[in-house]
C-alpha positions in Angstrom: 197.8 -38.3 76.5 194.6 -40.1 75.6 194.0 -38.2 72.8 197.8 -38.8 71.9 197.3 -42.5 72.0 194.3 -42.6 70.1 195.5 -40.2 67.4 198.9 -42.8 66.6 196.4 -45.6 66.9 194.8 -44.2 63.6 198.0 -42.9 62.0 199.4 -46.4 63.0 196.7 -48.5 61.5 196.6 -46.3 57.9 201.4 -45.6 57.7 202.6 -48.4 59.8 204.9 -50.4 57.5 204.5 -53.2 60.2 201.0 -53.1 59.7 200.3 -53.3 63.8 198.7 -50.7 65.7 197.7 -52.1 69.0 199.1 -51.2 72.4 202.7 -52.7 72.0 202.9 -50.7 68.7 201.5 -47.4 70.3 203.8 -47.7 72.9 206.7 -47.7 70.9 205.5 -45.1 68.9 205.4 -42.9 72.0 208.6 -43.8 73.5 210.1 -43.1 70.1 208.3 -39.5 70.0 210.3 -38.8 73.9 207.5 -39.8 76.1 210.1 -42.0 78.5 207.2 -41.6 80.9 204.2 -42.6 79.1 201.9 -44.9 80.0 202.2 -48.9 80.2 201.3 -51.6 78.3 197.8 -52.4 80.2 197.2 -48.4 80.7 197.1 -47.9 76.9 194.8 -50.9 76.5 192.3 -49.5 79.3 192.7 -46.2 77.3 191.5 -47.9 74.0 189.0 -49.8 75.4 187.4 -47.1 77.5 187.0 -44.8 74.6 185.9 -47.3 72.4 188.6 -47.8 69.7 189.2 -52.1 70.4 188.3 -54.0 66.6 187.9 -56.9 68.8 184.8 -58.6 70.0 184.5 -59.8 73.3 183.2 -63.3 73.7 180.1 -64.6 73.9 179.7 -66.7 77.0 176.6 -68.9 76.8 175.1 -70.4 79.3 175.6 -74.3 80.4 172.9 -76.5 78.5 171.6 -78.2 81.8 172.7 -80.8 83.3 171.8 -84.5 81.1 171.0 -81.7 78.3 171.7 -84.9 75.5 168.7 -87.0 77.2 165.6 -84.8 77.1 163.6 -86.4 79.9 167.1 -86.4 82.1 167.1 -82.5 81.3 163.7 -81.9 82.0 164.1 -83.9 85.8 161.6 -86.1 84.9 164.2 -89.1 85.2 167.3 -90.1 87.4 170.6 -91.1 85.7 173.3 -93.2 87.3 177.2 -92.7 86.3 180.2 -94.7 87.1 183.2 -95.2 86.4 186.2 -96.9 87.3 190.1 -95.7 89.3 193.0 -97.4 88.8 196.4 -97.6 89.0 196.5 -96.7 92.9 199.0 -99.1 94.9 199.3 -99.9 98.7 203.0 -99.9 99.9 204.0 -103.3 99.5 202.7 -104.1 96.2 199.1 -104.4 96.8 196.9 -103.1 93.7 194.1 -101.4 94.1 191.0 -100.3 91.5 187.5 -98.5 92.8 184.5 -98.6 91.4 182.8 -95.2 92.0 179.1 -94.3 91.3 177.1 -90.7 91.7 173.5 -89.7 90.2 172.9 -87.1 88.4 170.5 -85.2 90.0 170.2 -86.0 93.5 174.2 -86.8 94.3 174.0 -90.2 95.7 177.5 -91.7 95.1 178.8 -95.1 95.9 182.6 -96.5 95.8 183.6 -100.3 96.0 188.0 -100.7 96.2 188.7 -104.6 95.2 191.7 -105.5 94.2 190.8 -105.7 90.0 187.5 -104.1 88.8 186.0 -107.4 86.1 182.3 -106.8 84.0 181.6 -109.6 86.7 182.8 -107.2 89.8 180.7 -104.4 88.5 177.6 -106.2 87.9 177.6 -107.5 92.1 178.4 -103.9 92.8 175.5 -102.4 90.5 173.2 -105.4 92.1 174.4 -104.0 95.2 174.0 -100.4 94.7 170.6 -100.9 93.3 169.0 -103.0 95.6 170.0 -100.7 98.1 168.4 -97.4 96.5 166.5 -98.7 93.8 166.9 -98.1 89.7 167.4 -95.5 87.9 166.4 -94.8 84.6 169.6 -94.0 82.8 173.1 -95.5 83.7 175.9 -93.7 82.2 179.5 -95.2 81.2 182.6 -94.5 79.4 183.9 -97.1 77.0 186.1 -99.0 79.0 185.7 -103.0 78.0 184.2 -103.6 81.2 181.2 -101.7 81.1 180.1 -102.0 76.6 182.3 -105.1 76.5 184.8 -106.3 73.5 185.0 -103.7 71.3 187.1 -106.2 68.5 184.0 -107.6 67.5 180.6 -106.0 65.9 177.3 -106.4 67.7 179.0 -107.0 71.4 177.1 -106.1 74.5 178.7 -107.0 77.7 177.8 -108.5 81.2 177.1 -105.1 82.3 175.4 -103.7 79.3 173.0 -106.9 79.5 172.5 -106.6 83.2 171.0 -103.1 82.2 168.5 -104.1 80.1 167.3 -106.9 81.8 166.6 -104.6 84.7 165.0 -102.1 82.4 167.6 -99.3 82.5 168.9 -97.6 79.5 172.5 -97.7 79.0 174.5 -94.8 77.8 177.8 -94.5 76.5 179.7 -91.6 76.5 181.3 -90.3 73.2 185.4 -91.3 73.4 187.6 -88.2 74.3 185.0 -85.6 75.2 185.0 -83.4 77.9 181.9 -83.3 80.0 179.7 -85.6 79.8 181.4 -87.7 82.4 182.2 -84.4 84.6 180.3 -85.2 87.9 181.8 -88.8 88.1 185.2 -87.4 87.4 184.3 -85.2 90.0 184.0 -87.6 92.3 186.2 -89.7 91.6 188.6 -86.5 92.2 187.3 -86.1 95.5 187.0 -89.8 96.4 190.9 -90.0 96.1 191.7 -86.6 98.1 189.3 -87.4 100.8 190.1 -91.9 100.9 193.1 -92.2 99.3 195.6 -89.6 99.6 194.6 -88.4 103.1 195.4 -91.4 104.7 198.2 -94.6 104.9 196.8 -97.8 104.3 197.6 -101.5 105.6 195.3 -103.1 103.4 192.2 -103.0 101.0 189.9 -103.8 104.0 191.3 -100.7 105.5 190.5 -98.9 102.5 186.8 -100.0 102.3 185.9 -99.3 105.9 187.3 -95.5 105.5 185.5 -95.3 101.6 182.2 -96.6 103.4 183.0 -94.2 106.4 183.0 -91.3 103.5 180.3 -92.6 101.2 177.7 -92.7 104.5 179.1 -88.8 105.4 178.4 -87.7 101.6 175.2 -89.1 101.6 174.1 -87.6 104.6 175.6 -84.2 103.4 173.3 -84.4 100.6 170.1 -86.0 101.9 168.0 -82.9 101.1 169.0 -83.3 97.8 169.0 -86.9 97.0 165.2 -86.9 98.6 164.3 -84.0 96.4 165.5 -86.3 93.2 163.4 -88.2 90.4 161.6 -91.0 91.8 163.9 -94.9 91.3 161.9 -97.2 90.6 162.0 -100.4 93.1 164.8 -103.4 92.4 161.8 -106.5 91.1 161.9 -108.7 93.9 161.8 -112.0 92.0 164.2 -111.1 89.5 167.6 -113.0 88.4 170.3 -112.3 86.0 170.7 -114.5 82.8 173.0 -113.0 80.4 171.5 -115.4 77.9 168.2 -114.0 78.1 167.1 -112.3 74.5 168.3 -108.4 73.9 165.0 -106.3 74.7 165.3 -102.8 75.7 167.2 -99.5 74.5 171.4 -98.5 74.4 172.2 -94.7 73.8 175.5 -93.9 72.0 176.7 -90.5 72.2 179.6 -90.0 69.4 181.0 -87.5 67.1 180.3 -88.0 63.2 183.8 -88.3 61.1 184.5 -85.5 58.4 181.8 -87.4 55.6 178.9 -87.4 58.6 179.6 -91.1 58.7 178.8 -92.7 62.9 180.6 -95.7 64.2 178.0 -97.8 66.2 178.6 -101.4 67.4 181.1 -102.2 64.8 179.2 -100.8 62.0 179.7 -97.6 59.9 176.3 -95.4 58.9 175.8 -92.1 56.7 174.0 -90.2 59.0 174.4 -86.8 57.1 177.0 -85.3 55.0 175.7 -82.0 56.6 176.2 -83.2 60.1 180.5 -83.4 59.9 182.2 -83.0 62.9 179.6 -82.8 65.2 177.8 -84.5 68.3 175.1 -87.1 68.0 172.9 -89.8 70.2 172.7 -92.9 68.4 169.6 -95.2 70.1 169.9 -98.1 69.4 166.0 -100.1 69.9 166.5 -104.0 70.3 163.2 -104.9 70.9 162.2 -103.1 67.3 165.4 -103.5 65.5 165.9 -99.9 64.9 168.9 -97.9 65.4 168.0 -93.5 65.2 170.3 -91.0 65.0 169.6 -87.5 66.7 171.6 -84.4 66.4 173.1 -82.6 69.3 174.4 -79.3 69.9 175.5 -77.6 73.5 174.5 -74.4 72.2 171.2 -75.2 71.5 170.4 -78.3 73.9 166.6 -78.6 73.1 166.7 -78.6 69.4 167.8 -82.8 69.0 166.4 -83.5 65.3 166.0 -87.2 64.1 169.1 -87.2 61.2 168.7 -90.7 59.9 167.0 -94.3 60.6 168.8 -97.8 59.7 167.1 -101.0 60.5 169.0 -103.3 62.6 169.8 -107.0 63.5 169.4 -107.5 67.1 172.3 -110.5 67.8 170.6 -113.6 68.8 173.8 -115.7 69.6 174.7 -117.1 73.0 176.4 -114.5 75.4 180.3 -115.4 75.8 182.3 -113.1 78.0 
């Protein structure tokens, strides 16, 4: 019977008017030939590919790049990155709105979640003041690129309450490219878990009843992963004499990850640059240096995570007008 099928595979492929000779056609062939009794649909494919007669490749499964593979000295472990993100749309019977800020690290898992009522640029900074006084800073703090976090996107050359807050403390800010998958996985993840384990599990009066059982959880997680949060890249300690002025001058760096357009053109603060009409379609980091006035432009490929290649240079003007929110 083996031979049989192979055999009308091969007569299949070279007479069929159809011009199909895989295991649907081969069955039919058989049943048409009296073999009521022949073998099924996924026993004729077993058949072919056991004796080697499938014109199909299998795919290639690569491995994961690892994890922070589009910030080399996140990749390497050198460096601790922060993400966070925000929940929304979850309601308390009775009408009472609630939105949660949730934060996790890269490497060593530390999460954090504040509920309030609305999550503001001005609610996030007291909770990253919080958070980071607490633990101390990391190098890297990731977001999407919700207004709250990179600010009014109507305007060119806008950096918000939160991205400012960043750089005055000396941490990078990165920005996730819009509508890709993965690069905002862990804090998905846990903000996944935050609402099967807080929110759904339990029925709340209030949104002081929802902190105390998201503080209850946060202090369980951490303690779950203590061995790995100590075994994490050093954070550097919060400056004790330090104070927020969003007015202060623009110093420091902002990462972009985005996706170049069909000409290997890169939208960047409100501003449109050639990168390279080879690069189409595909993932780059766009760092932007204030201090220098210098925005580079770095290819990036999951396949390949190491190999990041400077694509292009543009000068830039750092914005030296007063901070409005």
């Amino acid at each position: 019977m083996e031979d049989r099928v192979l055999t009308l595979r091969r007569e299949l492929r070279d007479d069929s008017p159809l011009g199909e000779y895989g295991a649907a056609a081969i069955q039919r062939a058989l049943l048409a030939e009296g073999h009521s009794e022949g073998p099924s649909l996924r026993t004729i494919g077993r058949i072919l590919e056991r004796r080697g007669a499938l014109d199909g490749r299998q795919r290639v499964r690569r491995p994961a790049p690892p994890k922070g593979w589009y910030l080399p000295d996140v990749a390497a472990g050198k460096v601790e990155l922060d993400s966070f993100d925000i929940v929304e749309g979850l309601v308390i019977r009775g009408g009472i709105d609630v939105e949660v800020l949730n934060a996790i690290s890269l490497h060593g898992g530390l999460c954090g979640s504040w509920p309030e009522s609305v999550i503001t640029a001005k609610t996030a900074v007291n909770r990253l003041l919080e958070h980071w006084r607490k633990v101390g800073l990391p190098t890297y703090a990731q977001f999407d690129n919700d207004t709250v976090f990179q600010g009014p996107h109507q305007w060119p050359d806008r950096f918000g309450r939160v991205t400012r807050l960043c750089l005055s403390l000396g941490v990078v800010p990165v920005f996730a490219p819009p509508r890709e998958t993965g690069f905002q996985a862990m804090i998905e993840n846990y903000n996944g878990r935050w609402q099967t384990k807080v929110w759904s599990r339990f029925e709340h009066t209030g949104l002081n009843d929802v902190r105390a059982r998201s503080q209850a959880y946060v202090t369980a997680a951490r303690q779950r992963a203590a061995v790995r949060i100590e075994a994490a890249p050093t954070r550097r300690r919060f400056p004790s004499r330090w104070t927020f002025d969003p007015q202060e001058p623009l110093q420091g760096r902002v990462v972009y990850l985005r996706r170049s357009t069909a000409s290997g053109q890169v939208m960047v603060l409100g501003h449109r640059y050639l990168v390279s009409a080879l690069w189409v379609h595909r993932l780059v980091r766009a760092e932007v240096d204030l201090t220098t006035g210098r925005v580079e432009f770095f290819s990036l490929r999951r396949r390949d995570p190491t190999c990041q290649r400077r694509l292009a240079a543009f000068d830039y003007q750092t914005p030296k007008g007063l901070f409005h929110d």
